[in-house]
C-alpha positions in Angstrom: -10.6 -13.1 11.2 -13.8 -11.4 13.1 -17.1 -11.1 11.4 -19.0 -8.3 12.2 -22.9 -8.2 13.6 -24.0 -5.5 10.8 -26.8 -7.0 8.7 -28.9 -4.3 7.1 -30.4 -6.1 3.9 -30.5 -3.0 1.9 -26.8 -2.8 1.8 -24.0 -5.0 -0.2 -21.5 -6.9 2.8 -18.4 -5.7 2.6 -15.2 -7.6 3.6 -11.8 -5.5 4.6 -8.9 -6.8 4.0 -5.9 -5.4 6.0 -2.3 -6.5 5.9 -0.1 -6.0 9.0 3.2 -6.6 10.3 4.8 -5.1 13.2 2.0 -2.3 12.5 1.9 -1.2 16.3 2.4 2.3 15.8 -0.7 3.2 13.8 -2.6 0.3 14.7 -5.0 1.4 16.1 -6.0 4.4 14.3 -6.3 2.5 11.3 -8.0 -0.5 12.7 -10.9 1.7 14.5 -12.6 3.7 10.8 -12.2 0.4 9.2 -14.3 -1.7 12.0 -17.7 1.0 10.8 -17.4 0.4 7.4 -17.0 -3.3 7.6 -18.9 -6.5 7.6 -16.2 -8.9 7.8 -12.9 -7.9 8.4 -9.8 -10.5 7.4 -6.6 -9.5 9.5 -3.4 -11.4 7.8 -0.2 -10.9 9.5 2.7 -11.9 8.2 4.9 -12.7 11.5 4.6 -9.5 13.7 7.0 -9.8 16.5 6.0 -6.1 18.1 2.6 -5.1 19.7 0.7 -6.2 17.0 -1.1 -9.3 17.8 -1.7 -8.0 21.3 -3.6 -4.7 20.1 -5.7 -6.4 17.0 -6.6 -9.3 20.3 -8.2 -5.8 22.4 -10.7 -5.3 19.2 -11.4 -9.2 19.3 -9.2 -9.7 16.3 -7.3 -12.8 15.5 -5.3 -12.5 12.1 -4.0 -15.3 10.1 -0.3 -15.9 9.6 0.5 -16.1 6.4 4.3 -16.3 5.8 5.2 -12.7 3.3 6.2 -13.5 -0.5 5.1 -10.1 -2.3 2.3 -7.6 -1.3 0.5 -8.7 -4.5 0.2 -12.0 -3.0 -0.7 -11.0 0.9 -3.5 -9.2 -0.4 -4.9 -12.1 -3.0 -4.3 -14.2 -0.2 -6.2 -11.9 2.1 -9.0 -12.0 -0.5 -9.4 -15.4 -1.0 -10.8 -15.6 2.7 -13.4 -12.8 2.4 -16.9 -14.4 2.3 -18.6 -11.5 0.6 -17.7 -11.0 -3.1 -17.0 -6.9 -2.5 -13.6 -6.2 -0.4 -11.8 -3.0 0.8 -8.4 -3.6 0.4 -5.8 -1.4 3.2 -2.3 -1.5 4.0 -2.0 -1.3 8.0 -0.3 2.2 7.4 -3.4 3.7 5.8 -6.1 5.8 7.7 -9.5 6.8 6.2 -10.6 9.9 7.2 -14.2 10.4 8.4 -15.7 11.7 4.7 -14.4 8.5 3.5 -15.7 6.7 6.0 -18.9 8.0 5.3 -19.3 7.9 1.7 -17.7 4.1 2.1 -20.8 3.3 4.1 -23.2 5.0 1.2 -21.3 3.4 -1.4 -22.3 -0.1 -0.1 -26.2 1.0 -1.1 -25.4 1.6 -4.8 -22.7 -1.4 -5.1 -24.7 -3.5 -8.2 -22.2 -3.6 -10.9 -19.0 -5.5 -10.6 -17.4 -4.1 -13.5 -17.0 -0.8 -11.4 -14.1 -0.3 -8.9 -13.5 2.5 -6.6 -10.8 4.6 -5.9 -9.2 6.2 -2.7 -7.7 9.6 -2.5 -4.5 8.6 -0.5 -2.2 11.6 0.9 1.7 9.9 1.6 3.4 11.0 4.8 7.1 10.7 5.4 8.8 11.0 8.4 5.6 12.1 10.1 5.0 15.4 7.6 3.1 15.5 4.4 4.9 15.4 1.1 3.9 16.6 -2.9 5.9 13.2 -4.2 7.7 10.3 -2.9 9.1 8.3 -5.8 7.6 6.5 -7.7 4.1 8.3 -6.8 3.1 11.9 -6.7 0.8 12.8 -3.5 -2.2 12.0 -3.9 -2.4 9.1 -5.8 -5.6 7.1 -6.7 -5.3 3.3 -5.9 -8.0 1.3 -6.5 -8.7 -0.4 -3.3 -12.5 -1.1 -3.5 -13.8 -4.0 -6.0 -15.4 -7.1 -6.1 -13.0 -10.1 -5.8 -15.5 -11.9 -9.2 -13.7 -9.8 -11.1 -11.2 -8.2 -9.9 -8.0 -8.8 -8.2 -3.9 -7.8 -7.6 -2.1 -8.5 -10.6 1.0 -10.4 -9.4 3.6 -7.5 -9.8 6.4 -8.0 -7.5 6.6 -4.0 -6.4 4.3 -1.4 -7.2 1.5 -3.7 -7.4 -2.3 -2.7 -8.6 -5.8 -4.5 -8.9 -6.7 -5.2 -12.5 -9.7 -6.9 -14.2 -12.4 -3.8 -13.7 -13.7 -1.8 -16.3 -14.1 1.6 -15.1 -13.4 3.4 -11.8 -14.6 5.9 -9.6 -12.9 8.0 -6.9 -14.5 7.8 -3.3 -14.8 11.7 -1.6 -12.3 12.1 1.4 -9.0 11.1 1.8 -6.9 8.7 3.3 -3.3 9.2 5.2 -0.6 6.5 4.4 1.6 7.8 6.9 5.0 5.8 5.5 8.7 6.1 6.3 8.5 7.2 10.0 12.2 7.2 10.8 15.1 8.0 8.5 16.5 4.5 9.3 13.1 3.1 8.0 13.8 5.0 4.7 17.2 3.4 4.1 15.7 -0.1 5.2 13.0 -0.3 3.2 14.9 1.5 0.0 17.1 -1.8 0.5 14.6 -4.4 0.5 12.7 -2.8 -2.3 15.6 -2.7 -5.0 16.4 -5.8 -4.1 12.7 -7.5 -4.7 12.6 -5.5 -7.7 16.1 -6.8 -9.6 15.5 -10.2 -8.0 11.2 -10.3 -9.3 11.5 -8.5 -12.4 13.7 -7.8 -15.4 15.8 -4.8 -14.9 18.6 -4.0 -17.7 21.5 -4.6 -16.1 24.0 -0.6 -17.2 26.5 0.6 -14.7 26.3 4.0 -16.6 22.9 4.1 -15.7 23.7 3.5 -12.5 26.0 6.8 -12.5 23.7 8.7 -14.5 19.9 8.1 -14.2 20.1 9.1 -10.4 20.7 12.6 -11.6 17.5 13.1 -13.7 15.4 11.0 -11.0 16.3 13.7 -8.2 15.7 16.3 -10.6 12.3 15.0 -11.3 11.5 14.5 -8.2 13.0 17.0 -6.1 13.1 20.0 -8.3 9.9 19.3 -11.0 7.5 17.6 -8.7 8.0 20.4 -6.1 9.5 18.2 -2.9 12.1 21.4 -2.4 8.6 23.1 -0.9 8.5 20.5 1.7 12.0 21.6 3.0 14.0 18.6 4.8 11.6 16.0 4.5 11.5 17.2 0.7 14.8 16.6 0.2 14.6 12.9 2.1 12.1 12.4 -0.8 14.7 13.6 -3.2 17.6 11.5 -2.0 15.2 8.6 -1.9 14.6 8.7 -5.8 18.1 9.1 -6.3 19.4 5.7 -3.8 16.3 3.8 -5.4 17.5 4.6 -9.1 21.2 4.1 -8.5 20.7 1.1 -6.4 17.9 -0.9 -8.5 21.0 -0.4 -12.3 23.7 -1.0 -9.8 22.3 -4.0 -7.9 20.9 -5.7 -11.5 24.5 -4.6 -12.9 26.4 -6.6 -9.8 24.3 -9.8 -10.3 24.5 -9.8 -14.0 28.4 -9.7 -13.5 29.4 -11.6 -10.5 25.8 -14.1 -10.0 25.0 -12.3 -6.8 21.3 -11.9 -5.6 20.8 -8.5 -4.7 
């Protein structure tokens, strides 16, 4: 954890809260935006074994290790360390871009009401090029990332987790790149470990025909109605991601239902 000299009274503190693990790659550019916007920044790693440690120790960073249950849970954890009540809340994959920088700074002079919560414009990237969808989220999506911890906070969900608890939102001008998925093997990796915390966190009706079916309509969506064919191969990645993710989630909660298996 590293707190930050910037003390100008007119402005609310602000805390960042950024989750990392083996987050070498884009370190650094997503560390360096996020050191002018913040007044505290809270660093919790969850047992990087890459470059990690080494390049948040160059910015005079030292995370805590906090062992990984669910991202929901990182980022309340990550939270619950901040000293200032309003916390930006970024995934180590995530860059702001400098408008957003910008209007984060200006935002900090008009942040009164903690009802309000603030939204980011977040373009995905996969396999290094931009894409229109990657399931289950069309590009861009609107997280809300910006709150203040009295009120709000991540609501537990094992996958696709969100901050809840804030009445009404507002989206912050700019955009940020959440540059995902940056080798085909990653894609297959992650698509693994993500069907399997969903069937083992949440309750997923367990249909082999679903499994053989649904897979059809999900690349449909995805790849033909959502418009990934425009992004030619990396499109089609995007395509044959929703239809592994929707096989795999029915046919993993089909196997465990029938034979006691964890996924």
């Amino acid at each position: 954890m590293r707190l930050l000299s910037r003390r100008l009274d007119c402005m609310e503190k602000l805390t960042v809260c950024l989750l990392t693990f083996n987050s070498a790659r884009l370190l650094e550019q997503c560390v360096k935006p996020l050191l002018r916007v913040a007044d505290e920044l809270v660093v919790v790693d969850s047992g990087s074994s890459d470059a990690t440690l080494n390049i948040l120790s160059r910015y005079g960073i030292t995370p805590v290790i906090n062992d990984y249950t669910t991202h929901s849970d990182q980022m309340n954890f990550a939270i619950s360390l901040s000293r200032n009540n309003w916390v930006l809340c970024v995934d180590s994959d995530e860059i702001l871009d400098e408008l957003t920088i910008n209007n984060i700074i200006n935002i900090k002079n008009a942040l009164t009401d903690e009802t309000v919560a603030y939204r980011i414009s977040r373009y995905w990237k996969v396999l290094n090029k931009p894409v229109r969808a990657i399931y289950p989220v069309s590009s861009p999506d609107f997280p809300v990332r910006l709150f203040n911890k009295r009120r709000v906070s991540f609501n537990g969900a094992p996958v696709d987790d969100k901050p809840i608890g804030f009445e009404s939102s507002r989206v912050i001008e700019g955009h940020v790149s959440h540059d995902t998925f940056y080798s085909i093997h990653e894609v297959f990796d992650k698509l693994n470990i993500y069907t399997s915390r969903l069937c083992n966190y949440k309750s997923i009706q367990p249909s082999l025909l679903r499994a053989l079916i649904s897979p059809y309509f999900a690349f449909v969506k995805w790849y033909l109605i959502k418009g990934s064919w425009r992004d030619g191969g990396v499109g089609l990645v995007a395509g044959v991601y929703a239809f592994l993710y929707t096989f795999l989630k029915y046919f993993k909660s089909w196997y465990h239902s029938r034979y006691r298996e964890m996924p």
